[in-house]
C-alpha positions as CSV (number, residue, x, y, z in Angstrom):
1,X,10.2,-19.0,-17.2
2,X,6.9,-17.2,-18.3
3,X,4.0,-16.5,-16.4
4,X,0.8,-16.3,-18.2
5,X,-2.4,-14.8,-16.2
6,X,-5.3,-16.8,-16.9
7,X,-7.4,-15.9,-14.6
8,X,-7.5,-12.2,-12.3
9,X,-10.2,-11.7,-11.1
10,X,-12.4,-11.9,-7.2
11,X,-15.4,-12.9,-8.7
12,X,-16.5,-14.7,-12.0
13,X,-18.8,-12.0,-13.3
14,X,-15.9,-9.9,-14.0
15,X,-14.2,-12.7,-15.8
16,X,-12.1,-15.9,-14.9
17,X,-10.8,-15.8,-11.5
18,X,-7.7,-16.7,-10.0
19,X,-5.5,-18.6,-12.3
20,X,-2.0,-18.9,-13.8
21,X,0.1,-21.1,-16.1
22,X,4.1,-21.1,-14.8
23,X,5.8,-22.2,-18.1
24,X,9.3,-23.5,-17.1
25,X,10.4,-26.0,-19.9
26,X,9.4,-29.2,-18.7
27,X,7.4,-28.1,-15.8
28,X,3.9,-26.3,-16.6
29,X,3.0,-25.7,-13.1
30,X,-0.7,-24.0,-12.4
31,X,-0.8,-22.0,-9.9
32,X,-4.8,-22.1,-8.7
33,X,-7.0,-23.1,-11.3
34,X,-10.2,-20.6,-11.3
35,X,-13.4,-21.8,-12.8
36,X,-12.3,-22.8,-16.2
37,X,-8.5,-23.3,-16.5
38,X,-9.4,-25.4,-19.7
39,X,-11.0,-22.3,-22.0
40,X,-8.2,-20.1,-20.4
41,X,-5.4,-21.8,-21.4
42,X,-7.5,-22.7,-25.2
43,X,-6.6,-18.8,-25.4
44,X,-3.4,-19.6,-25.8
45,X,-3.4,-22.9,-27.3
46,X,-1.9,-25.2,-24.7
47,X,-3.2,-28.0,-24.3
48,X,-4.3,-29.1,-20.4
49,X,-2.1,-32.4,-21.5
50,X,0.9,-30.4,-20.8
51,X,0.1,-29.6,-17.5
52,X,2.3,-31.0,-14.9
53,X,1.7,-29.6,-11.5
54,X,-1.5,-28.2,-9.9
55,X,-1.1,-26.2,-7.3
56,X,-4.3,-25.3,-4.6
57,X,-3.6,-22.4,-2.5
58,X,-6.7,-22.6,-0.4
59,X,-10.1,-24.4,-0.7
60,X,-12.1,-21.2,-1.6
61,X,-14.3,-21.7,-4.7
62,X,-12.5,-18.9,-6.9
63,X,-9.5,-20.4,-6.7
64,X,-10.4,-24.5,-6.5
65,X,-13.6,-25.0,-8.1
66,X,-12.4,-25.3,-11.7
67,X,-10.3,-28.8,-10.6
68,X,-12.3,-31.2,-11.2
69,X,-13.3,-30.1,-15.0
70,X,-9.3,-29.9,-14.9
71,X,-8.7,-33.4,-14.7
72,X,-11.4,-34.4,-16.4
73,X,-10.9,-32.8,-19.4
74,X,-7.4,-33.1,-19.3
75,X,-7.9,-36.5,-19.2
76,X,-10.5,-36.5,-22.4
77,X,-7.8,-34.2,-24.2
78,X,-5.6,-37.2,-24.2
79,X,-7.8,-38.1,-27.7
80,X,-6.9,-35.3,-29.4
81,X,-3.1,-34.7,-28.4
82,X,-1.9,-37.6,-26.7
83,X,-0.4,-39.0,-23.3
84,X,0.1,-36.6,-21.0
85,X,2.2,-37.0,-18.1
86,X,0.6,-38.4,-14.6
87,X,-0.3,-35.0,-12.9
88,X,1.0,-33.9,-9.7
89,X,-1.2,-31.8,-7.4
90,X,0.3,-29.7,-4.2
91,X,-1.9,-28.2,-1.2
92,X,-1.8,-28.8,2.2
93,X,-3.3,-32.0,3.4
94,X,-6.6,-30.6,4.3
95,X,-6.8,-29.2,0.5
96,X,-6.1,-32.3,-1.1
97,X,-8.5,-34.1,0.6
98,X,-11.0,-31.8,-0.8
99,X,-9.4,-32.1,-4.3
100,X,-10.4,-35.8,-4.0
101,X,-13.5,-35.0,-2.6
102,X,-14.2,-32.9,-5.9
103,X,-13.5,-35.8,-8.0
104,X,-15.0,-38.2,-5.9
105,X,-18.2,-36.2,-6.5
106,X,-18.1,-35.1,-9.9
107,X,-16.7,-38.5,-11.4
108,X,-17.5,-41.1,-8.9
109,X,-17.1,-43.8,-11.7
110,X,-13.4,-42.8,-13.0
111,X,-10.1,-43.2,-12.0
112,X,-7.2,-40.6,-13.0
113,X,-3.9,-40.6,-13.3
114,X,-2.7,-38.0,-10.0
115,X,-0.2,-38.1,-7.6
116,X,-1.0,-35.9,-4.8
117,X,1.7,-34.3,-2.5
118,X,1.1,-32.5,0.9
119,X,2.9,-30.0,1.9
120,X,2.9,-27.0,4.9
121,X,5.2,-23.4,5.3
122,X,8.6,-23.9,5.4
123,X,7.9,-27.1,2.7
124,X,10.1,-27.1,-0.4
125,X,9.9,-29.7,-3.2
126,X,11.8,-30.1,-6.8
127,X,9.6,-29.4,-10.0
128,X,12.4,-30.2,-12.5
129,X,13.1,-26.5,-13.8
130,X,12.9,-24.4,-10.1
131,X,12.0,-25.1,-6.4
132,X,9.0,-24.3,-4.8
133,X,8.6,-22.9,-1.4
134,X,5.8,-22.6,0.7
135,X,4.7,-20.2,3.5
136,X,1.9,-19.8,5.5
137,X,-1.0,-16.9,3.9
138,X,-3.4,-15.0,6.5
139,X,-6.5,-15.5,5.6
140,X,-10.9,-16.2,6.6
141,X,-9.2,-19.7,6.1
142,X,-5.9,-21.6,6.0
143,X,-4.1,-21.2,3.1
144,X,-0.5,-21.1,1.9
145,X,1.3,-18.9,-0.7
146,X,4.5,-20.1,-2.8
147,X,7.9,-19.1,-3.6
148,X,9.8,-20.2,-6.7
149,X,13.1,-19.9,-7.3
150,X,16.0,-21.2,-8.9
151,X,19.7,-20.9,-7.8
152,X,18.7,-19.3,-5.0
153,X,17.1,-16.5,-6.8
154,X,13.4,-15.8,-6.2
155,X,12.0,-15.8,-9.4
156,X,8.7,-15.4,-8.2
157,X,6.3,-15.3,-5.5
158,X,2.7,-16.0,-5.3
159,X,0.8,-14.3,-2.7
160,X,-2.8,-15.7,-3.0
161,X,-5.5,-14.2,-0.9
162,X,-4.4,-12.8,2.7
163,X,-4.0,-9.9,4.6
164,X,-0.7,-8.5,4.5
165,X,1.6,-10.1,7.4
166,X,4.9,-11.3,8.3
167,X,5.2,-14.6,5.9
168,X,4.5,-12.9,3.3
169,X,6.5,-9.9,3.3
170,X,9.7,-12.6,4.6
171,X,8.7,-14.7,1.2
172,X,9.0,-11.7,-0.9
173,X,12.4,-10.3,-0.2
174,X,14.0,-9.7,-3.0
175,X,11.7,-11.5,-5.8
176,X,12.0,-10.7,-9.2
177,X,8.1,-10.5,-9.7
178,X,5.4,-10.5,-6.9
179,X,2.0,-11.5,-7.8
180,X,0.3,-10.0,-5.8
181,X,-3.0,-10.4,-4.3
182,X,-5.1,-6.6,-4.5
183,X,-8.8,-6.6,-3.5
184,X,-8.8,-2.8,-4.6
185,X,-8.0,0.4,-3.5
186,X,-8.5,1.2,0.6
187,X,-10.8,3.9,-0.5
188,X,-12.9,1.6,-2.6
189,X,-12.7,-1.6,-0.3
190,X,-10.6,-1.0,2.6
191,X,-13.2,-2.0,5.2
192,X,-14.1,-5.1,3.2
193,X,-10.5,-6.5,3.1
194,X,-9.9,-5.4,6.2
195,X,-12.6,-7.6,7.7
196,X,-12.1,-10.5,5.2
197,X,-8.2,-10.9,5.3
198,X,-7.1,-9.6,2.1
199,X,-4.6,-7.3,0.7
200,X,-5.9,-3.5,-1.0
201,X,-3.5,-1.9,-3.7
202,X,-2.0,0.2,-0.8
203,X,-0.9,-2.8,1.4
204,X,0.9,-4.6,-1.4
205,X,2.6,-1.9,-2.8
206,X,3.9,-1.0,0.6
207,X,4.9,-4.8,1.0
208,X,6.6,-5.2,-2.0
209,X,8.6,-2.0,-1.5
210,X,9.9,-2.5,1.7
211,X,10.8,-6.4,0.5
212,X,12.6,-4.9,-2.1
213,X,10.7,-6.4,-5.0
214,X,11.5,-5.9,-8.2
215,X,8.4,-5.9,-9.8
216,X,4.6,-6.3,-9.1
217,X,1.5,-8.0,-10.7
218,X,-1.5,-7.2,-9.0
219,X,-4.7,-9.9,-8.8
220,X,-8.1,-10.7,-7.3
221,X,-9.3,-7.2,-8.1
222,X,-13.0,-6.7,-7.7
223,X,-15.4,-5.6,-10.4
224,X,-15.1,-2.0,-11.2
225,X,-11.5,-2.6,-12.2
226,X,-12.9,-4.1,-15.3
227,X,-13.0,-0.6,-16.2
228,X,-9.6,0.8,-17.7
229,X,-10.0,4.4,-15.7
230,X,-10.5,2.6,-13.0
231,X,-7.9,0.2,-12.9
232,X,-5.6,3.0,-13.8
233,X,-6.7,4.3,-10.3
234,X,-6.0,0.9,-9.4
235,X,-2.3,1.0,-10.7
236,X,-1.2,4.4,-9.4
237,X,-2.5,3.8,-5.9
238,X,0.6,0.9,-6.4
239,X,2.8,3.6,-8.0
240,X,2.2,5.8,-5.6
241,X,4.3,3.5,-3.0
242,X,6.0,1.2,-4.8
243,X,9.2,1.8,-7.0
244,X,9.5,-1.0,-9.3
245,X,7.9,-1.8,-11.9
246,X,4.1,-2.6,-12.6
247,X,2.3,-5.3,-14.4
248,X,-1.1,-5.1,-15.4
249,X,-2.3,-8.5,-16.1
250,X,-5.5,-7.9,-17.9
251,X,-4.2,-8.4,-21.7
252,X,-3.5,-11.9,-20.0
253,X,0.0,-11.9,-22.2
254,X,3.0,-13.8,-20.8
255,X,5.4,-12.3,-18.8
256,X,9.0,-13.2,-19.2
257,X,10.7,-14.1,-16.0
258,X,14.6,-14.5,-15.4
259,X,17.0,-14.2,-12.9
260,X,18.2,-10.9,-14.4
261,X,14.7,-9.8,-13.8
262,X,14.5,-8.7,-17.9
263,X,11.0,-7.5,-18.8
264,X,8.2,-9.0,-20.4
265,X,7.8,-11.2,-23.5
């Protein structure tokens, strides 16, 4: 399994926000979809006509609004590289009607070839290579975070945006790689997150250490972590309290994911 970061970021002046490919063999699972998934995953040459799964965490814009220009140009891509696959989008029921909504609005004059599957914490469903578990996120609105695993090994586990709480720290425990969501430091943004439900660099170290993670990649960071000294501020505030390893996911290359929790690619 390898996980490529397409998209970091809290707001789109810094870059592409929340976004990433899961590459599992014959599941290509997205986990969010940002503002452009298309040009992100150009960067690495894959095609959006491999794209199996879409899944929508919550119906905030940095994290949804890229979905309809998903399945659109998905759907155009089918010139240039052939059939793809119908694709299968996962939210919670609320979530997909706004998924339909998007298209509804953006393409009221085409039809596309998506299954759409609801699903709520404590959900799981087969994608093929791994299972996918979901539990409930805390957050300014309702949103859900997922676990995959396979053999009953959590391979990895996707936080999304929330404050740190009970589901998410249970839905960690023991994972091979967190990704993580972190807003900042406390002493940069503590009072923001605080107020608006998300997780500093402090609060998901501390998670991920006492869930016994193996290793952590940090997202949603805000805008002066586009700076490398400040990011390394970022990254040793995690250090600081959290034992395993770190993953900056700026240089956007894959990470490697096994069971064995080997390092990256």
């Amino acid at each position: 399994m390898r996980i490529f970061p397409l998209g970091v970021w809290a707001v789109s002046t810094s870059g592409e926000t929340t976004s990433f490919l899961v590459d599992a063999g014959s599941t290509r699972l997205m986990l969010d979809v940002g503002l452009n998934p298309g040009h992100s995953l150009a960067t690495h040459a894959i095609p959006l006509t491999t794209v199996t799964h879409v899944f929508l965490s919550h119906s905030h814009s940095d994290h949804m609004q890229g979905f309809a220009n998903l399945v659109f140009t998905r759907d155009a891509q089918q010139r240039q590289h052939g059939p793809a696959p119908r694709l299968n989008v996962i939210a919670c029921s609320a979530d997909l009607g706004r998924a339909q909504s998007l298209l509804e609005i953006f393409y009221p004059e085409r039809k596309f070839d998506v299954d759409w599957t609801a699903v709520a914490p404590g959900s799981t469903i087969g994608l093929n290579d791994f299972e996918m578990t979901f539990f409930a996120t805390e957050h300014t609105v309702p949103g859900l975070g997922a676990v995959l695993a396979r053999n009953s090994s959590k391979l990895v586990v996707y936080t999304s945006d929330t404050a740190a709480c009970d589901s998410v720290r249970e839905a960690a425990e023991g994972a091979h790689l967190l990704v993580g969501e972190c807003f900042g430091t406390r002493q940069d943004f503590g009072a923001v997150a605080e107020r608006l439900k998300h997780m500093c660099a402090e609060d998901m170290a501390e998670l991920a250490q006492s869930a016994g993670v193996l290793r952590v990649m940090p997202f949603h960071m805000h805008t002066p972590y586009t700076a490398s000294d400040r990011r390394a501020d970022l990254i040793n505030a995690i250090a600081a309290r959290f034992s395993g390893e770190i993953l900056d996911p700026v240089p956007s290359r894959p990470i490697e994911v096994h069971s064995e929790g080997a390092g990256d690619d």
